[in-house]
C-alpha positions, 0 to 999 in steps of 0.5 A: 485510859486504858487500865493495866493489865493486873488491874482488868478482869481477864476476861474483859482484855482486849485482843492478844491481851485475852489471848494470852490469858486464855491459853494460860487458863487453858493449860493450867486446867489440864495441869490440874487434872495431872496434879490431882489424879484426874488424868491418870484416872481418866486414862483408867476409865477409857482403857478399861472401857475399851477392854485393855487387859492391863488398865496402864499397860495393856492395849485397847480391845484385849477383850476382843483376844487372847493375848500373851504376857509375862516373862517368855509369854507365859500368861495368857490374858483373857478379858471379861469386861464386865466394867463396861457391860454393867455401864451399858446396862446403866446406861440402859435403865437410865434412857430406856424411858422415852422422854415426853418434853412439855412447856411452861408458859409465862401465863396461863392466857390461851396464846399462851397455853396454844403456845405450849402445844406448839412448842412440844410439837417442836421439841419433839420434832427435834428429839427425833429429827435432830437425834437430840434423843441419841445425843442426850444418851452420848452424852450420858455415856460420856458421863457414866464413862468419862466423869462428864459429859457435855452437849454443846448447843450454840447457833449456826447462822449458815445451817437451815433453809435458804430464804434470802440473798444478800442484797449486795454480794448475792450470798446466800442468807440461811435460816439458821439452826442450832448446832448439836455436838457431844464432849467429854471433861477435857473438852471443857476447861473451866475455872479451876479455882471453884469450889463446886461443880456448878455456877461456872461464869466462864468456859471454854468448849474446843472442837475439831474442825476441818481447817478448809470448812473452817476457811471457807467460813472466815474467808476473811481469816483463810490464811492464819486457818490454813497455815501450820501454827505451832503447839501451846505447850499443854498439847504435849500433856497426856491428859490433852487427849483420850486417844488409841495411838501413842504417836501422834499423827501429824497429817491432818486436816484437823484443827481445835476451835476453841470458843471461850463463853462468858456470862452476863454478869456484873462485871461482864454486863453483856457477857462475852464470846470468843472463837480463836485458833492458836493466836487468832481471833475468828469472833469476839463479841457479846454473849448473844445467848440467854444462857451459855449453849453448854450443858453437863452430865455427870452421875455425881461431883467431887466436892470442892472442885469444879469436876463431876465423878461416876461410880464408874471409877469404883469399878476400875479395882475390881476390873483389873482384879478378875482380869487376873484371876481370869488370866491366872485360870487361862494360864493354867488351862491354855498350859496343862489342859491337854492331856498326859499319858504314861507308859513303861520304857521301851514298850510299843507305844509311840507318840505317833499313835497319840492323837489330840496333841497328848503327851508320852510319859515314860519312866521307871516308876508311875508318877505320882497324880498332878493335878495339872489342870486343877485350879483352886476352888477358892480362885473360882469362887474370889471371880464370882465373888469379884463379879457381885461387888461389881454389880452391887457398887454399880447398883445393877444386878444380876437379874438385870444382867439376864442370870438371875440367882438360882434362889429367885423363884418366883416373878415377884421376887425377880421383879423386886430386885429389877426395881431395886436397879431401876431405882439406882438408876432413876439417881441418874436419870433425874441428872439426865432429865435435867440436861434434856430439860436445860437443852430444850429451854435453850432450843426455844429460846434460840428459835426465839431470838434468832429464828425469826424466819417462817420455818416449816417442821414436821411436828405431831399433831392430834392423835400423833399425826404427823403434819407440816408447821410453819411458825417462827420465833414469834409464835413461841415467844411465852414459853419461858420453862421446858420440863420432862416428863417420863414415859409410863414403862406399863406402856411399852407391854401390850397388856400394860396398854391394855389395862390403861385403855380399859381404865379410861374406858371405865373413867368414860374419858374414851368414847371412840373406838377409834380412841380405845384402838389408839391407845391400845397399840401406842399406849399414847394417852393423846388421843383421849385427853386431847379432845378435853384440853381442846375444850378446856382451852376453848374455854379460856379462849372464851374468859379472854375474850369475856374480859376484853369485851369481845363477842363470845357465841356459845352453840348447841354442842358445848359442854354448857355445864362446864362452861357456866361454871368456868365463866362465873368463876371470872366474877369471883373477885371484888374487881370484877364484880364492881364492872356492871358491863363485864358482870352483865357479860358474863351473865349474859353469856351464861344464860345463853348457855342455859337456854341452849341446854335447855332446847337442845335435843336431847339426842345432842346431850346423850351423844355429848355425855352431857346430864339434862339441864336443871329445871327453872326455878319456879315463880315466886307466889306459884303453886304446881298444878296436876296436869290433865290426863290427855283422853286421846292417849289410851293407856296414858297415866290419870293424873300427874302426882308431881303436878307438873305440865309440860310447858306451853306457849300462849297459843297453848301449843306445847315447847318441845324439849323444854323442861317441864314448868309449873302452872298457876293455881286457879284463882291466881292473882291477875298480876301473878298471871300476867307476869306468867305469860310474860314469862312465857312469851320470853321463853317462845322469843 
């Protein structure tokens, strides 16, 4: 039995029932935000923004002239919008950084780990090739600016490659991808009622969208598309829109789709979403995203409310309080800044003869001095003082700006107050690696669940080769976790550069030139650590395949000391050790190391940085021997302090490149001396 409508969740009504409901939560978002100031102070902001010589009056781009006000015109506005240069260098400091994406992976099993590379080299792919990098700094913007910023990130199935036809109707079928838009705080209405600006079960997301494309995409729905509906009632609230022009332009072939996202909760078990224009629903279905494809910046929150803030609006005072002051030394100069000249009355000098525009003044007496173009030092001095409280609100300061105070003398000083800035900044730079780091887990996961078609990416490589990768969602499937890691600002200067190649030349992690020239001009530490994770992960390829019983083949060129000691950590645990066959594995596996350390050339070990293999333990119940002078070598040393011979074969030829091994003693015992040449016929096989 269908239940009431005061008896159902809102979000769980079906058809014009949900409709109805949406809109009301829609429009009581955008009354909320007149009723609290919100709107007011969002209409301040992008005014301000934009450089209105008034922030409530003034129009857009005054900044861009001089403009006239007052009673006959008798002000002269000049705008210095510094509001908007010091977001921008804000704005700077906290993107200027290059952000270097990394993977976390369920398990630390080599899939798993070879998965993380990939699934870098696929995320860069879309910081770069995608613009996902510029749209995370617009939506940073939009957050410093606007109070919020927001990046909306669903699934488009009709973007991508075409890889099939539709069986019946020979439609195309694309690969799909994911697509990117940026927003600001009155694109998301959300629920009001919140006492905090996280953990949002529900929002809505509208966008502008071309009604024909629109159509097109639902044929099914082309007519409601294309037909003129009339205006929700909240459309005509100011807040509704951040716009240039006060009349609204009705020739359009614009419309919003709004997209109302729920999430998998425990009344709303398979979450829910739903696109609709006006009073018709295009989609309603369940949520088919892990988590909702909308992500948020905002420099800070009110607390007690769902909304986010920005020291932008702190600005927003002393903004409109130089304006004046500028304006008011404008005036006086645009009005008395040329010149008068006084003359007796009836003399020859005519206003003829005056040239730059100066003015005759004739009197009986000389006036008295005016200074008509002299402004109040203390007016002056109030703008300046206007301008520091500015850039200490904001947290940037004047050095960064590019006019560093006549007191900062010397580098270190200069350099304190940058850092100074660029620690206010990291404030909101945190926020933002955590938008790019929310974006790029929902990127994975998309191409995991949806992308099951092979794709081909341009993605980097080793040494930060570009090169082409076909892979599908399948490859990635471990990746649980995306993280953000920033890069070093020492590499962006060449000497910066240089000191970190010369530092992992000295720590012996460079051993190509080609290495030491890469670093130095990408200032990338890939190319030095990459061939040290490619053996660490060969390594643990290695363990698995120990554990699983599979055929582990060791050679000459491997770091053996590295790999014994990896592998016999896998006997570290009780478990392992009661396995006779993986213990006898291991240890197997573990000798073939040893011997091949042992015969290697040593030309091999020098050129791997490898350190000469220990020397075998010796046989129980043996002494060493001095070894015999060789009378064929002239100048070779008589007798051998150490006692040790280089180790022959039964034949009594000598093994090259094995360690030297002690002889017996005379008169050892015959058991003792078959057990040696047992020993040693092993060594020979």
């Amino acid at each position: 039995m269908q239940k009431k409508q005061s008896e159902q969740y809102w979000a769980s009504l079906p058809g014009d029932e949900f409709l109805d409901e949406a809109h009301a939560k829609i429009k009581l978002f955008y009354e909320d935000l007149e009723a609290t100031g919100l709107a007011t102070v969002l209409a301040l902001c992008y005014r301000a923004y934009y450089g209105a010589a008034n922030n409530s009056t003034g129009q857009l781009f005054d900044s861009a002239q001089l403009t006239r006000s007052g009673k006959n015109a008798s002000i002269t506005n000049l705008i210095v919008n510094h509001y908007r240069n010091l977001l921008r260098h804000t704005l700077q400091l906290a993107t200027s950084q290059k952000p270097a994406y990394g993977c976390r992976a369920t398990n630390s099993d080599y899939k798993s780990q070879a998965q993380c590379i990939l699934g870098k080299g696929v995320l860069d792919y879309y910081l770069v090739e995608k613009k996902v990098s510029r749209i995370r700094a617009q939506a940073i913007e939009n957050g410093l600016a606007f109070l919020e910023g927001w990046i909306h990130a669903p699934w488009n199935t009709t973007k991508g490659e075409i890889y099939d036809r539709h069986p019946e109707t020979g439609a195309p079928i694309y690969q799909g991808d994911k697509d990117f838009s940026v927003h600001n705080i009155l694109d998301v209405p959300r629920d009001i009622t919140l006492k905090t600006s996280n953990n949002h079960q529900w929002r809505f997301i509208r966008q502008p969208m071309n009604k024909w494309d629109l159509a097109a995409k639902y044929p099914a729905f082309a007519d409601d598309i294309l037909k003129e509906s009339p205006a929700y009632d909240y459309e005509d609230l100011p807040c509704f829109n951040l716009q240039i022009r006060d009349d609204a332009v009705t020739e359009t072939d614009l419309i919003y789709m709004w997209t109302f996202y729920h999430e998998k909760t425990d009344s709303m078990k398979q979450g829910r979403q739903v696109n609709f224009i006006n009073s018709k629903k295009l989609f309603d279905g369940p949520l088919p995203y892990r988590r909702i494809p909308l992500f948020r910046f905002t420099p800070d929150r009110i607390e007690g409310t769902p909304y986010g803030y920005s020291p932008a609006v702190d600005l927003l005072g002393p903004q409109q309080a130089h304006n004046i002051l500028s304006s008011t030394i404008m005036s006086n100069q645009a009005a008395f800044g040329v010149q008068s000249v006084w003359t007796k009355r009836n003399d020859n000098v005519s206003v003829t003869t005056l040239s730059g525009g100066m003015k005759n003044l004739q009197s009986d007496e000389m006036p008295q001095a005016v200074q008509l173009t002299k402004t109040a030092p203390e007016t002056f001095d109030f703008r300046q003082q206007l301008e520091a409280e500015m850039e200490t609100l904001i947290g940037i300061s004047a050095t960064v700006r590019g006019n560093p105070e006549a007191s900062l003398k010397s580098g270190n000083a200069l350099a304190l107050i940058v850092s100074q800035s660029i620690q206010f900044a990291n404030l909101i730079e945190e926020d933002a690696n955590e938008l790019l780091e929310d974006l790029g887990t929902s990127i994975l996961e998309d191409l995991r669940d949806f992308g099951k078609t092979p794709r081909v990416m341009n993605i980097m490589g080793e040494s930060s080769r570009p090169y082409q990768k076909t892979f599908s969602g399948d490859d990635i499937s471990s990746l649980n976790r995306v993280v953000v890691e920033q890069v070093s600002p020492l590499s962006k200067t060449i000497a910066g550069r240089a000191e970190i190649a010369n530092n992992l030349l000295q720590q012996g992690m460079i051993k190509d030139p080609n290495q030491y020239i890469m670093v130095l001009t990408t200032g990338q530490l890939d190319p030095a650590i990459e061939g040290t994770q490619h053996k660490l992960l060969n390594m643990r390829a290695e363990n698995e395949d120990l554990r699983n019983g599979k055929a582990v083949v060791a050679i000459v060129s491997d770091n053996h000391a590295g790999h014994i000691q990896s592998h016999l950590e896998l006997l570290d645990s009780p478990d392992a050790r009661k396995d006779p066959q993986f213990v006898a594995r291991v240890l197997a596996h573990n000798s073939e190391h040893l011997n091949l350390w042992r015969t290697a050339d040593p030309s091999i070990l020098m050129i791997t940085g490898q350190q000469p293999p220990p020397p075998p333990a010796p046989i129980p119940g043996m002494m060493p021997q001095p070894m015999q002078p060789d009378p064929s070598q002239q100048g070779a040393p008589q007798g051998n302090p150490g006692g040790i011979m280089q180790p022959q074969d039964p034949r009594g030829n000598n093994l090259p490149g094995m360690p030297q091994k002690p002889n017996l003693p005379p008169g050892a015992p015959v058991e003792a001396q078959a057990a040696y040449e047992k020993q040693q016929l092993e060594n020979v096989a």
